[in-house]
N, C-alpha and C positions, 0 to 999 in steps of 0.2 A: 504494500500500500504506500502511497504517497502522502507526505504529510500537506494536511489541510488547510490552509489559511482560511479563518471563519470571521463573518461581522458580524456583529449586534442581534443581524435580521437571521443568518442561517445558522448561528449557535445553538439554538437549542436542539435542531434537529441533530446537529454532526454531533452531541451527545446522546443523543437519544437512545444507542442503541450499545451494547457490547462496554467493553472496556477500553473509555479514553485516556487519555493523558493529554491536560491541556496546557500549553506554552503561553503565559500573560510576558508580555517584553517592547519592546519599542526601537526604534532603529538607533538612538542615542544610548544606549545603557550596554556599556562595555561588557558586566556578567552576560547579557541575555547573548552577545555574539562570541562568549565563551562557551556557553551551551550548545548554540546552534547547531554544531558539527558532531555534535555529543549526540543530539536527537536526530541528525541523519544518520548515525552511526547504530542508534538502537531501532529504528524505523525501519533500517535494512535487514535486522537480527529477528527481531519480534513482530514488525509491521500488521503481520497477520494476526495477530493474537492480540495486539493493542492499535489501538488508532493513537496517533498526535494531531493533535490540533494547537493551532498554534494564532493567540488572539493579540494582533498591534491595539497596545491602548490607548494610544493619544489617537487612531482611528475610532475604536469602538470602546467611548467611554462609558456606556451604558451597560455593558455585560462587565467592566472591569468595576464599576460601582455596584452592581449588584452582588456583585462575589466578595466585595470590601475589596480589592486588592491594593494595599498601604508601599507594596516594594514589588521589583521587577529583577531579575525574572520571579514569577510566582508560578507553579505548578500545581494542580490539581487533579486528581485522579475520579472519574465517573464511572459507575458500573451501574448501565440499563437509564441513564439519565440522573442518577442519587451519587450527590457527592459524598466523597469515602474518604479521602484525606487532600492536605492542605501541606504546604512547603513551600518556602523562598530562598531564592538564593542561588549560585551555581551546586551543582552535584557531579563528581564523578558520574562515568557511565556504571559501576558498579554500584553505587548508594544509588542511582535512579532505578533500578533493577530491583532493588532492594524493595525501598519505594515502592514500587508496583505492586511485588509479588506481597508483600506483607499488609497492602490496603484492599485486593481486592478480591 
């Protein structure tokens, strides 16, 4: 799978289903273009088994105010639309893995 770039309008659906992981960041915040490569890296690994989704906030400030998100990057983990756990910050590709498997 490819990872998704979502707005405001098509987030809920690209949660909607399975197990996501969603990428809150912005093109100015040096962590989130630390992770970038991190999340094409596990997208290639796991893709099928997790989706990324990946939300610019200074575009869609209305899904990043509904989730509170106070820092970037901010990761969120969905299972069937119900958020399951919550993290900011850069991670290793191993603590994202971690991450995953232990939230959902």
């Amino acid at each position: 799978m490819a990872i998704v770039h979502a707005t405001d309008q098509t987030f809920p659906q690209e949660i909607s289903n399975g197990t996501v992981l969603v990428d809150f960041w912005a093109t100015w915040c040096g962590p989130c273009k630390m992770i970038a490569p991190v999340l094409e890296e596990l997208d290639s690994e796991i893709g099928n088994d997790v989706k990324i989704v990946k939300v610019d906030v200074d575009n869609n400030q209305g899904t990043a105010a509904d989730y509170q998100i106070m820092s970037i990057p901010s990761l969120l983990l969905f299972v069937d639309g119900e958020l399951k756990a919550k993290t900011a910050g850069f991670m290793p590709k191993e603590a994202l893995v971690d991450f995953i498997n232990d939230n959902k």
